[in-house]
MARGU-340520 format. One record per residue: residue in one letter; z, x, y of N, C-alpha, C in turn. Coordinates in steps of 0.05 Angstrom, whole numbers. Atoms other than C-alpha are relative to their C-alpha. Layout:
N
SITE res nw nu nv caw cau cav cw cu cv
SITE a Z X Y Z X Y Z X Y
...
! end
This chain:
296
SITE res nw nu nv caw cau cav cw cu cv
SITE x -2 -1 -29 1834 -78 -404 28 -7 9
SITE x -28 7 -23 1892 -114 -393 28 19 -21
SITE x -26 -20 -5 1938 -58 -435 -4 26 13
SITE x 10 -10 -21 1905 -10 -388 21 -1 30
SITE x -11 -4 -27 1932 -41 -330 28 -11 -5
SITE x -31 11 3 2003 -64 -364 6 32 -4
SITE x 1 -26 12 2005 20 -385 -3 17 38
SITE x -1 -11 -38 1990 41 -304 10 -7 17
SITE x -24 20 -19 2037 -11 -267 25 1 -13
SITE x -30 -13 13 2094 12 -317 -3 30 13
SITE x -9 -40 -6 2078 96 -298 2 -15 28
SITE x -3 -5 -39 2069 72 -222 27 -6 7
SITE x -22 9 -3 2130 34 -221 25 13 -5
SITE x -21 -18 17 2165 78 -254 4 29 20
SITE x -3 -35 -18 2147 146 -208 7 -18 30
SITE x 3 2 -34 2147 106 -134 28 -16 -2
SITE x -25 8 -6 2221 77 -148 21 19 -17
SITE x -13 -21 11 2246 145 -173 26 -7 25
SITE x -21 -10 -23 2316 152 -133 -4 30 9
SITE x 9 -29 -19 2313 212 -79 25 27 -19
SITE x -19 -18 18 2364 245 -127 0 16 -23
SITE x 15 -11 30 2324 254 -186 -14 25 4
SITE x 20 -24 1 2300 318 -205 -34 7 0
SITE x 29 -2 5 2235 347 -184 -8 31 0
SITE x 5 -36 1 2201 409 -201 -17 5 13
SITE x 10 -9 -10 2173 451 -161 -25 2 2
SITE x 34 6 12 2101 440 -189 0 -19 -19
SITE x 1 30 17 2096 375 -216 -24 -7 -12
SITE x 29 3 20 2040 367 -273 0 -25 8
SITE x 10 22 2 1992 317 -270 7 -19 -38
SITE x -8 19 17 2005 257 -319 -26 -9 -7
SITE x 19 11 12 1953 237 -368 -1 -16 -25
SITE x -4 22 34 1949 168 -422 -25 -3 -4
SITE x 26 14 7 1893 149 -458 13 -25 -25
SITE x -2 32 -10 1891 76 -467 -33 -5 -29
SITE x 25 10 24 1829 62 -531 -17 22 12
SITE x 26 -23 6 1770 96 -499 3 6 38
SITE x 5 -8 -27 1794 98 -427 30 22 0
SITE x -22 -15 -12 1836 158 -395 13 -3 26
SITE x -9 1 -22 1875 156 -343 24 15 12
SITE x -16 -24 -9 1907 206 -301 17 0 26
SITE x -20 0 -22 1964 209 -246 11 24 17
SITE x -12 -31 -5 1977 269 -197 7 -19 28
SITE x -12 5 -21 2020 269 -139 1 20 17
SITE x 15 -16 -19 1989 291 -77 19 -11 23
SITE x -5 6 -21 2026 296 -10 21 -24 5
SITE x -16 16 -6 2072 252 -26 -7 -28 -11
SITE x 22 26 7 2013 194 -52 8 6 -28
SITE x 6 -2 32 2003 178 -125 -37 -6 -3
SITE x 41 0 -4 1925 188 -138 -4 1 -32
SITE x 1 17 26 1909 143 -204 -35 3 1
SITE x 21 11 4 1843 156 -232 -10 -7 -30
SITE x 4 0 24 1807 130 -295 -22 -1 0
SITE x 25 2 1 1754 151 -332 -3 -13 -28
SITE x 7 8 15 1715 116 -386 -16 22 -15
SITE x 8 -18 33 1701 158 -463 -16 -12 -11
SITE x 25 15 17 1636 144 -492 -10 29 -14
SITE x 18 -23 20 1605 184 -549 30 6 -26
SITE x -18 -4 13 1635 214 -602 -8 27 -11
SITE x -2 -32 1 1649 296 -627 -11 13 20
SITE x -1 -24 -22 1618 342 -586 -26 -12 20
SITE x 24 10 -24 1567 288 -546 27 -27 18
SITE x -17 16 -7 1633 257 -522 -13 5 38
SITE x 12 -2 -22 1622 241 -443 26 -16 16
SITE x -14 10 -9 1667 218 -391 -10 -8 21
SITE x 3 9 -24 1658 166 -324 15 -13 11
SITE x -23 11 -17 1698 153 -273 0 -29 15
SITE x 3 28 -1 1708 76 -267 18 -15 26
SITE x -24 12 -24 1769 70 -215 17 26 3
SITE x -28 -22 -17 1811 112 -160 24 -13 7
SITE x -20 23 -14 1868 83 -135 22 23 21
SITE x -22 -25 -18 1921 128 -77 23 -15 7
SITE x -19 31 -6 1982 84 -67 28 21 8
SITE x -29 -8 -15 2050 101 -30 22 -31 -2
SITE x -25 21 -3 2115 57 -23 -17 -20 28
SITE x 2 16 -20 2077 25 43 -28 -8 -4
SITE x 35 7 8 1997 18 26 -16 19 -32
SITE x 19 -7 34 1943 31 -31 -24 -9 16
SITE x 30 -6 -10 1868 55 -32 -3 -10 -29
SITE x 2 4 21 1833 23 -89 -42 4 2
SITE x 30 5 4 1762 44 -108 -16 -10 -25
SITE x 4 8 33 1712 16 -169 -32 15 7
SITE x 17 -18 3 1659 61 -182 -30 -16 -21
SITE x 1 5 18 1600 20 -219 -1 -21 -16
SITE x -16 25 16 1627 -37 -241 -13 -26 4
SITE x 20 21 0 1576 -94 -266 22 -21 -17
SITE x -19 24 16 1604 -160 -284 -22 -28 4
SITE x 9 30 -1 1582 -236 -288 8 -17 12
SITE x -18 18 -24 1597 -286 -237 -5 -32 -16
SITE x 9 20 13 1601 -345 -272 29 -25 16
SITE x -16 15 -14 1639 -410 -232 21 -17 -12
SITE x -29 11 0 1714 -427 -237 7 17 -18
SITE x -18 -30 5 1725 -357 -267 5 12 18
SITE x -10 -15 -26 1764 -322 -219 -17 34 -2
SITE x 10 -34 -1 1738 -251 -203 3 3 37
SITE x -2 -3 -28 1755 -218 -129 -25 14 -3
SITE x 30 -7 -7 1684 -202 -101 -2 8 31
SITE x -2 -2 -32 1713 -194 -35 -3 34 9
SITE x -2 -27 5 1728 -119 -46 -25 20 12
SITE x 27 -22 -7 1688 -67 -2 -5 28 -26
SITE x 2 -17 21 1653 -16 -52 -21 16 19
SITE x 11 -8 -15 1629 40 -11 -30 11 -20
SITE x 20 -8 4 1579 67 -63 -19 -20 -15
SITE x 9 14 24 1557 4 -93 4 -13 -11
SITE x -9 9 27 1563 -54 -142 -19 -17 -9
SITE x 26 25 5 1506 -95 -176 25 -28 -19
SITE x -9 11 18 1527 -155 -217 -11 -25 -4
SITE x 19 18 9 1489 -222 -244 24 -25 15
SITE x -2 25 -1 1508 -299 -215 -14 -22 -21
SITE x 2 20 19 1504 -355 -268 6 -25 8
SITE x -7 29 -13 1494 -431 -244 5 -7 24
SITE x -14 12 -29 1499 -464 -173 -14 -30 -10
SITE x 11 28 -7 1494 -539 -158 -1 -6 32
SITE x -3 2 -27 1474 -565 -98 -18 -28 12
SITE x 8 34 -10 1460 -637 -58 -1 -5 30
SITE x -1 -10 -29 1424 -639 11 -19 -41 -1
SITE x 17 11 -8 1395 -692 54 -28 4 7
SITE x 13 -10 -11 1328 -688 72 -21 -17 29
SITE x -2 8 -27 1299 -693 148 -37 4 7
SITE x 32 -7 -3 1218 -702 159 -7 8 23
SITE x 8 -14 -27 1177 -668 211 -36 5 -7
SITE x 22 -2 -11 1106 -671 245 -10 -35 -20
SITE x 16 35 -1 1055 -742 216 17 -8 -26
SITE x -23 12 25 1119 -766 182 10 -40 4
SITE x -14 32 -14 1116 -839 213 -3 -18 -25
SITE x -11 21 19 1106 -874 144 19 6 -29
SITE x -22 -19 8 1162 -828 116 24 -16 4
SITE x -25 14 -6 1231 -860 102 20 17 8
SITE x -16 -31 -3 1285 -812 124 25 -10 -22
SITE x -11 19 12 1336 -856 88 0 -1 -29
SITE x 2 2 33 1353 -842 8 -21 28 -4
SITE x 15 -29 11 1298 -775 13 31 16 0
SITE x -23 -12 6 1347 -733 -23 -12 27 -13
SITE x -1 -25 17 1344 -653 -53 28 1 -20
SITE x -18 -5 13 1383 -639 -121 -9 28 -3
SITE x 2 -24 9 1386 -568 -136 20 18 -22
SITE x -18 -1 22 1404 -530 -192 -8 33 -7
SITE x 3 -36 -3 1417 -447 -190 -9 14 -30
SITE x 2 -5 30 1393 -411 -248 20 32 -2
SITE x -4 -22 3 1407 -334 -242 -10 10 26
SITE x -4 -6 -22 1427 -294 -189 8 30 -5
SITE x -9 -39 0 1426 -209 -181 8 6 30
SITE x -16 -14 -23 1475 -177 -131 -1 28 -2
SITE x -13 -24 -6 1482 -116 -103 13 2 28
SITE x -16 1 -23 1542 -101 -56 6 18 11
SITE x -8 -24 -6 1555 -49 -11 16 -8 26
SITE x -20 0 -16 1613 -47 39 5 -39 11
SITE x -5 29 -3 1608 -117 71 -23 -21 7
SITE x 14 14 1 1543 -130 63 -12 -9 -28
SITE x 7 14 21 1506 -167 6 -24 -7 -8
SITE x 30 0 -5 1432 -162 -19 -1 -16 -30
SITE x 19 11 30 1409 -212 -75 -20 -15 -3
SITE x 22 8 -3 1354 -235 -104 6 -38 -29
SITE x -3 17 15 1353 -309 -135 -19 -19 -15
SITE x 27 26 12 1319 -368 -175 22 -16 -17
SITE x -10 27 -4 1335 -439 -175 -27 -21 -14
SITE x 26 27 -7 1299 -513 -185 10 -13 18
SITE x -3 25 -17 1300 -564 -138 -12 -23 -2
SITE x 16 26 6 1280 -643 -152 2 -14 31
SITE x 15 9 -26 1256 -674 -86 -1 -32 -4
SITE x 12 27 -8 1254 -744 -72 -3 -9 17
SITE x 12 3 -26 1207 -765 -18 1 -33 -2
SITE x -3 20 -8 1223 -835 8 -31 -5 19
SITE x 14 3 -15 1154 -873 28 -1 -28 13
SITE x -10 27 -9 1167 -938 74 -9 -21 -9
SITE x 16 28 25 1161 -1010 32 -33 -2 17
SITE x 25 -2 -7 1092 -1026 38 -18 15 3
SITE x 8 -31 7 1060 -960 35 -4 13 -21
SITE x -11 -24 28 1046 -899 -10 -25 9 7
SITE x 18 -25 -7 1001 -842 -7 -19 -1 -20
SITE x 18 1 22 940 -845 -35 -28 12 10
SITE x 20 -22 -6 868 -802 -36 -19 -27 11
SITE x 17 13 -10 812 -842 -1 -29 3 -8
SITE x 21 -7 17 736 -839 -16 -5 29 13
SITE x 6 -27 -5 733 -765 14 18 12 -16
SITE x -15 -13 21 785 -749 -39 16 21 25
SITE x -24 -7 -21 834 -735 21 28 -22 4
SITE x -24 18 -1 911 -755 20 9 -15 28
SITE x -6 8 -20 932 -812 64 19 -31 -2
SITE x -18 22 8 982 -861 80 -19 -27 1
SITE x 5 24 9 957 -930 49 10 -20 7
SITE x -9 33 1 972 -1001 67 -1 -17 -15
SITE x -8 16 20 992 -1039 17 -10 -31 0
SITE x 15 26 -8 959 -1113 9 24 -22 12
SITE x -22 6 -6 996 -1164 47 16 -26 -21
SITE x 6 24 15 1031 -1215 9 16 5 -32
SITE x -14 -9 19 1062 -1178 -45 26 11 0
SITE x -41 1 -3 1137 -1165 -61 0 43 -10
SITE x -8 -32 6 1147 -1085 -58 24 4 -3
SITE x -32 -15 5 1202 -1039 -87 4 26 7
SITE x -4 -27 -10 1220 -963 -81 -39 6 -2
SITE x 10 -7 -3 1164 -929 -61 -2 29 13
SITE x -13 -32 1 1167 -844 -71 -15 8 -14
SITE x 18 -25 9 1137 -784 -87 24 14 -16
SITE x -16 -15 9 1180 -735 -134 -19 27 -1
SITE x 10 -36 7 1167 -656 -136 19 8 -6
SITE x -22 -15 6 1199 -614 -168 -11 33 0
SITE x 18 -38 -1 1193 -533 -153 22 19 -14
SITE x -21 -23 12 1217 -470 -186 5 24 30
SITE x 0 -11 -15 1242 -426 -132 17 26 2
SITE x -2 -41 2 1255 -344 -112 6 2 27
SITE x -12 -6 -35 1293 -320 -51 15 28 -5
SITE x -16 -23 -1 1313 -263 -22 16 -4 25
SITE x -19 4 -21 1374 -263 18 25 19 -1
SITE x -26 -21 -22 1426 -220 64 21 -13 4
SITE x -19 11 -14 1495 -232 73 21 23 -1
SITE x -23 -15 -15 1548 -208 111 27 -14 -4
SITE x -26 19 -2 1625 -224 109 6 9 37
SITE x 4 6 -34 1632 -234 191 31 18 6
SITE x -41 -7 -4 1720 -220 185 6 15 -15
SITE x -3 -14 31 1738 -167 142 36 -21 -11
SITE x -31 7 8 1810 -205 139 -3 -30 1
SITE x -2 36 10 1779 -275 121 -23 12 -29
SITE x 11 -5 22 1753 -247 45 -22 -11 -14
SITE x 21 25 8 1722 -314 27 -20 -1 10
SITE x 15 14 -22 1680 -328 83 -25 22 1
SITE x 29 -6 -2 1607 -304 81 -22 -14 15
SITE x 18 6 -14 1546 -307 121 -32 0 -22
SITE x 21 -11 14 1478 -309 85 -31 -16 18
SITE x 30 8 -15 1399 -315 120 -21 8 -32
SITE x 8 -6 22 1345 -320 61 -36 -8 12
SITE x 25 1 -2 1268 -323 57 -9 -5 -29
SITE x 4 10 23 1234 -359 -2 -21 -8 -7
SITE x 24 18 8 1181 -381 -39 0 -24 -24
SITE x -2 17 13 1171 -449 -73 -22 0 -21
SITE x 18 5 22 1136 -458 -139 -4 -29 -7
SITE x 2 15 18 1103 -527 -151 12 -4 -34
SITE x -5 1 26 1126 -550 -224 -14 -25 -14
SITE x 12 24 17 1114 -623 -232 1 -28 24
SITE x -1 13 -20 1101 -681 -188 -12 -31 -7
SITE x 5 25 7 1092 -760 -187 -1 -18 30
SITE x 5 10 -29 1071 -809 -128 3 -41 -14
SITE x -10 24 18 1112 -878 -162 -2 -28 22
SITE x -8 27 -13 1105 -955 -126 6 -21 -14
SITE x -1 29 14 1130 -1017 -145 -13 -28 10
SITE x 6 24 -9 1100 -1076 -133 -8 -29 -25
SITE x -11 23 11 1120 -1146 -158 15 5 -18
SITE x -14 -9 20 1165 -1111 -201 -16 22 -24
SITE x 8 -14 26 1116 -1071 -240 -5 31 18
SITE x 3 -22 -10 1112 -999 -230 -40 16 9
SITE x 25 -12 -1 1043 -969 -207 -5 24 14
SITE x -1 -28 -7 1027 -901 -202 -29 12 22
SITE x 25 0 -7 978 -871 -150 -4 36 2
SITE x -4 -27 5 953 -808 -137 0 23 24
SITE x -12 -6 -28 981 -790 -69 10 39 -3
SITE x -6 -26 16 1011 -723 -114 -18 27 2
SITE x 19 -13 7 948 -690 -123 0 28 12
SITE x 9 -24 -26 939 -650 -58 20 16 5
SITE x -24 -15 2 1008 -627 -60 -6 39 -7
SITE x 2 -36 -9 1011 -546 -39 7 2 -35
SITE x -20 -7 30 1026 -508 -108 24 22 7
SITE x -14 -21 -11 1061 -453 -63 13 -4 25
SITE x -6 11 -24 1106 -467 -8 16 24 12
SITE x -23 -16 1 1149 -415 28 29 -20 16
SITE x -19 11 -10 1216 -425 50 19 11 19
SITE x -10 -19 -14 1261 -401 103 35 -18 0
SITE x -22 18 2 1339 -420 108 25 19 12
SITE x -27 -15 -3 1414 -401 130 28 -16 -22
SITE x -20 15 20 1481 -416 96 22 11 3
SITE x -29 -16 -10 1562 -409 119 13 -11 -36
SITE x -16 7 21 1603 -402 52 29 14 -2
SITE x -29 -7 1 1681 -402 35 1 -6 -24
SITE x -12 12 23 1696 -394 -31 -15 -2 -24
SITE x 21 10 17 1659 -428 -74 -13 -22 9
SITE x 10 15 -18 1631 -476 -33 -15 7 26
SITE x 16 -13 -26 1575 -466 20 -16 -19 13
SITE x 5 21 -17 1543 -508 75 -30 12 2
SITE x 19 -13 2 1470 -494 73 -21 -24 16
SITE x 12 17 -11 1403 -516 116 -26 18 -16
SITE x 22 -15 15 1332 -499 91 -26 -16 25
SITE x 19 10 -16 1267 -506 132 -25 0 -11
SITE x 25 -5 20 1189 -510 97 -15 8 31
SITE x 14 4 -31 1146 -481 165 -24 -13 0
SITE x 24 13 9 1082 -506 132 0 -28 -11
SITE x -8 29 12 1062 -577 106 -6 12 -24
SITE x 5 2 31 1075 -590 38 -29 -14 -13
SITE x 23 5 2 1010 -610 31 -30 15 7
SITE x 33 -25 1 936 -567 17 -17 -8 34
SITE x 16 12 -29 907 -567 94 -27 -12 6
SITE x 25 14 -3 857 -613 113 -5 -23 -25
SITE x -1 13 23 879 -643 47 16 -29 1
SITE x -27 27 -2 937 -693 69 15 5 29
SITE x -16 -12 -27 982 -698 131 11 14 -1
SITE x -27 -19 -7 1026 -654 162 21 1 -11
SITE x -21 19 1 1089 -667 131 11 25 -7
SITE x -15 -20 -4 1139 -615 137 31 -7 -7
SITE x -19 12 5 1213 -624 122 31 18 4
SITE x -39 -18 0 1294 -589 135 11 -15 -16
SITE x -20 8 12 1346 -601 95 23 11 3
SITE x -30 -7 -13 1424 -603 104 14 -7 -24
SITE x -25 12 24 1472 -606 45 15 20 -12
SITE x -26 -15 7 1527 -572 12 -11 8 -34
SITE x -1 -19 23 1527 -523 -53 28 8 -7
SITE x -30 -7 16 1573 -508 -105 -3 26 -21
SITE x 9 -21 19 1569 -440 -149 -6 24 19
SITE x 3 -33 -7 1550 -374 -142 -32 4 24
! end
């Protein structure tokens, strides 16, 4: 690849700082190198240089050719197209992604991290808001891009820690229904939390808003959460005791969310509209979250 493009920025350089004195003929043949298994060809149109290359696959008479990149370039601007062209997004490898591709480009994301607060909503009164934290962790991510918009489809985990206020914790009652518990008085409590952890699938839209801010992306997503594994932990007098507040926990949650990103870095909110909890099974308890992402 890269004697490809050390082999095409020598011919360009070489024809677009011709002096006006140099001879030209009257019908000027197109220019053609081949480069391992790619060709690439140069004609001069109107005054433009119109660079295209195609990629050679096969061999004797099932040889085949596809056209991988255009390019039209003058002494004052350049058209550059990529026809095609799947790659791996993998983070703190550079790759421009900014690039409008009018017919197309798929390509895979590899890894995000990401660290949000989280914000309770509806019978959240023995709910701590305070230390409930989301870690998230991207797995694989499919793009497809067309001009300046952006359609992919993703999957992630997320570990959850639900903050429940000292003295407290969620526990089933004799109707084998989840409810916040009072703790006996008199005893020395410690953290008291629920952990979940879900596998999760989103589909999400984005737009770049500026065409002349490259970085900067918009994205709106819709999601569904996969239960995985879950624990309902208290301490008291120092010893840990487990209850089973967990139980009723939804196994399917959806999700809805937005997210402004520059870069590699993106500012993201997430909303659950339903309780995380089986209805009629446990309270309301609903939840947003606000925190920042890193990766693809």
């Amino acid at each position: 690849m890269l004697t490809r493009k050390f082999y095409l920025t020598a011919v360009l350089s070489a024809l677009l700082t011709l002096p006006s004195f140099a001879l030209k003929p009257a019908n000027p043949a197109d220019t053609t190198i081949r480069v391992d298994n790619e060709l690439i060809t140069i004609e001069k149109k109107n005054g433009k240089m119109d660079v295209t290359v195609h990629r050679i696959t096969g061999q004797a008479d099932t040889v085949k050719t596809r056209r991988v990149f255009r390019g039209v370039y003058d002494l004052n601007r350049r058209e550059e197209q990529t026809f095609g062209t799947d790659f791996i997004r993998i983070p703190f490898v550079p790759h421009d992604y900014s690039k409008d591709c009018k017919k197309g480009r798929t390509s895979m994301g590899i890894l995000s991290f990401g660290f949000s607060a989280i914000q309770f909503h509806g019978q959240n009164g023995r709910m701590e808001q305070s230390g409930s934290r989301r870690f998230s962790l991207g797995l694989l991510s499919f793009h497809y891009n067309k001009g300046a918009m952006e359609y992919i489809l993703s999957t992630s985990f997320d570990f959850n820690r639900l903050n429940v206020m000292p003295g407290y914790t969620l526990k089933r009652n004799a109707k084998g229904e989840t409810e916040y518990f009072e703790l006996p008085k008199g005893d020395e409590f410690g953290k008291n939390r629920m952990k979940v952890t879900y596998f999760n699938t989103r589909a999400i839209v984005s737009v770049r808003p500026f065409s002349e801010i490259k970085s900067l992306r918009l994205y709106a997503f819709a999601g569904l959460k996969i239960k995985t594994a879950s624990s309902m932990k208290t301490w008291i007098n120092g010893k840990e005791t487990r209850y089973d507040g967990n139980n009723d926990l939804r196994p399917f949650i959806p999700e809805i969310g937005a997210s402004i990103r520059y870069g590699w870095f993106s500012l993201e909110g997430t909303y659950t509209p339903v309780s995380i909890f089986t209805k009629d099974k446990g309270p309301d308890l609903r939840y947003t979250t606000i925190g920042i992402k890193f990766g693809i």
